[in-house]
C-alpha positions in Angstrom: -20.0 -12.4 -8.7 -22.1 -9.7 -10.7 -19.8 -8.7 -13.8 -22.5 -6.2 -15.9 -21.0 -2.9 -13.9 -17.5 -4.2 -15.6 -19.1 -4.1 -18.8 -17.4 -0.3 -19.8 -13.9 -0.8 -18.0 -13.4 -4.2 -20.9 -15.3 -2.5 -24.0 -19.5 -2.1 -25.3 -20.1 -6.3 -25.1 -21.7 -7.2 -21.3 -19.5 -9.7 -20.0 -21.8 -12.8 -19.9 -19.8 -15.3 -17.8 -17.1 -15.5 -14.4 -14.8 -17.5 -17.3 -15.4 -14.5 -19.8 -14.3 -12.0 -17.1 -11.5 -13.9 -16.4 -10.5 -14.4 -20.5 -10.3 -10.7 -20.5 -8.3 -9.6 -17.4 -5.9 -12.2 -18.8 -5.7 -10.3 -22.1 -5.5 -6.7 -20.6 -3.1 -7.9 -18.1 -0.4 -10.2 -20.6 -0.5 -12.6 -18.1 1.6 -15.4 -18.6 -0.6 -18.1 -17.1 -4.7 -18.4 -16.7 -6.3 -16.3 -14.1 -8.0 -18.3 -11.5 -11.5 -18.0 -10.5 -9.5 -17.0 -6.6 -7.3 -14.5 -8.5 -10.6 -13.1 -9.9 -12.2 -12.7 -7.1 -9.2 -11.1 -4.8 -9.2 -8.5 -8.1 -12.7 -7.9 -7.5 -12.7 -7.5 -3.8 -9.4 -6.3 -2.6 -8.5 -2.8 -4.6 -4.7 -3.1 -3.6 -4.5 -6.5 -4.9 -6.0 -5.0 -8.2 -3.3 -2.6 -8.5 -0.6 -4.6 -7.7 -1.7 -6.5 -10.8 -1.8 -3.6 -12.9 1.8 -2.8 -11.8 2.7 -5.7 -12.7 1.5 -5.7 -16.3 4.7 -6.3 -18.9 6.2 -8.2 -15.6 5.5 -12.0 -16.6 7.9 -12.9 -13.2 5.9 -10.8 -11.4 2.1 -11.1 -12.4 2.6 -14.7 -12.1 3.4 -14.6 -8.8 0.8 -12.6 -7.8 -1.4 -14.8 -9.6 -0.4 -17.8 -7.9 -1.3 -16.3 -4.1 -3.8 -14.0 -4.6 -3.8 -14.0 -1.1 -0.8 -12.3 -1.2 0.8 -15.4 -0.6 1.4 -14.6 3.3 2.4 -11.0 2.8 0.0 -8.0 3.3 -1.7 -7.1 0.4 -4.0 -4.4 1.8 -1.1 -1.6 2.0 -1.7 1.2 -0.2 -0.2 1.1 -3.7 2.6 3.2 -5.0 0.2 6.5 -6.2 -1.6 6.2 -3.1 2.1 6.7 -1.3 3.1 9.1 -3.7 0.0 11.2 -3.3 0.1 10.5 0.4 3.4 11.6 0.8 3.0 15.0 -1.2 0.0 15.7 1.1 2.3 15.2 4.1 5.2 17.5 2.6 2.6 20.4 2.2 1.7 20.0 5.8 4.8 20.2 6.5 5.6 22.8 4.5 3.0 24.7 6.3 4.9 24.2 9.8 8.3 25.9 7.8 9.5 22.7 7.8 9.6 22.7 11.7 10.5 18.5 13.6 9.6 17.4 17.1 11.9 17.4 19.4 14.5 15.1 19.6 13.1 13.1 22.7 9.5 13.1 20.7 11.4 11.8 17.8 13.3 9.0 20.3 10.1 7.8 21.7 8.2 7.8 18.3 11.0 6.2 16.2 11.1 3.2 19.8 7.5 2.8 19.9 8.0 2.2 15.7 11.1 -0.2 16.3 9.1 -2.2 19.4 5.9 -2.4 16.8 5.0 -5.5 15.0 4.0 -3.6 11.8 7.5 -2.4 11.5 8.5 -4.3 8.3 10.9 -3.8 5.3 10.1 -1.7 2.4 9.6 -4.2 -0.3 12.9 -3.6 -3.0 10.3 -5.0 -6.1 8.6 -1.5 -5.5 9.2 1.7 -7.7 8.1 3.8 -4.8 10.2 2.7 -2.2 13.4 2.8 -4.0 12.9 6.1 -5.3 11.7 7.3 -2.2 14.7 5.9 -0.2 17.5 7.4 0.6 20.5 5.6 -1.3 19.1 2.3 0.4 20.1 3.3 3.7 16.5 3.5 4.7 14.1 0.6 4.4 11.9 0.1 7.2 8.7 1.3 7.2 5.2 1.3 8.6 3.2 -1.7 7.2 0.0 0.4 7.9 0.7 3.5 6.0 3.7 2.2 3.8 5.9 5.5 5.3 9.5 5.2 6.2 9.5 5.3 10.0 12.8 7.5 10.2 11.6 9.9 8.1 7.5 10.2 9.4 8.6 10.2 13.4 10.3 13.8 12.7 7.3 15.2 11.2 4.8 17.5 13.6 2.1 17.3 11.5 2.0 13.4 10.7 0.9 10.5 13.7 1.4 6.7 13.5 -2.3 5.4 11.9 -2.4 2.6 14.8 -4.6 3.1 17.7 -3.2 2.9 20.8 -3.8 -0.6 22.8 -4.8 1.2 25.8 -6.6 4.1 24.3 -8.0 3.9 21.9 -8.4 8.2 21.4 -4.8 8.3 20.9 -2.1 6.5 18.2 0.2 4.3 19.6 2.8 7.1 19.7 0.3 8.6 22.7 -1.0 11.5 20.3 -4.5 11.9 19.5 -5.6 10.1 16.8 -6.0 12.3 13.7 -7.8 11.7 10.2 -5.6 12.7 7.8 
């Protein structure tokens, strides 16, 4: 691991060792227990992992958790973090807004809310996150996309947003059989 591009984000001193790094994150963080050399490296690598540290700082429950699977211990740690949902969702409102709030149809809405319910990255919102449980509607809505992090009953009405997955078939068009779109 090369440390000396870290050297501003933990103060003037270059960081000389992996163990020094690792001394540091522990101290910014408040962690309750050491940070492994694994943990380290999943910090350095994997940006979402990072954040979901960060999150967690004042959380001794949760950082130490984290801490202990940096792999995410079995669940997916690449999804995007709560201001990446936020901001993602504001952008999707203002393209929305654009339409005059128009929704697809209701058999467009059927077969994209299906093809979400038949899709193995159909998951639960996760109820430790701020975002989901201010975004939800008095709990009655918790299952999302585990690719973008959007609630599925909410993104399948929307004529300006596509499911991010790529068709199995075709690879041109989402799995909802839209053309795939950068958003």
């Amino acid at each position: 691991m090369t440390t000396e591009h870290l050297a501003p984000a933990f103060g003037d001193a270059p960081i000389a060792s992996d163990e020094e790094m690792r001394r540091r994150l522990h101290e910014f963080l408040g962690a309750p227990i050491p940070i492994s050399p694994e943990a380290m490296r999943a910090a350095l690598e994997n940006p979402a992992y990072a954040l979901r540290l960060m999150e967690a700082t004042g959380d001794a429950e949760q950082l130490t958790e984290l801490l202990r699977a940096p792999d995410g211990g079995g669940r997916e740690t690449s999804g995007p973090g709560d201001g990446e949902l936020l901001a993602h969702a504001a952008a999707a409102f203002a393209r929305w807004a654009k339409t005059g709030f128009a929704m697809v149809a209701r058999p467009v809405y059927q077969h994209r809310l299906a093809t979400c319910h038949a899709c193995n990255h159909l998951g639960d919102a996760p109820a430790e996150r701020l975002v989901y449980r201010l975004l939800s509607n008095a709990g009655k809505e918790h299952k999302i996309c585990t690719q973008c992090g959007c609630f599925v009953v909410r993104k399948a009405k929307l004529p300006t947003e596509n499911c991010p997955v790529a068709s199995s078939t075709n690879p041109q068009e989402s799995r909802w059989g839209e053309p795939m779109t950068q958003r």
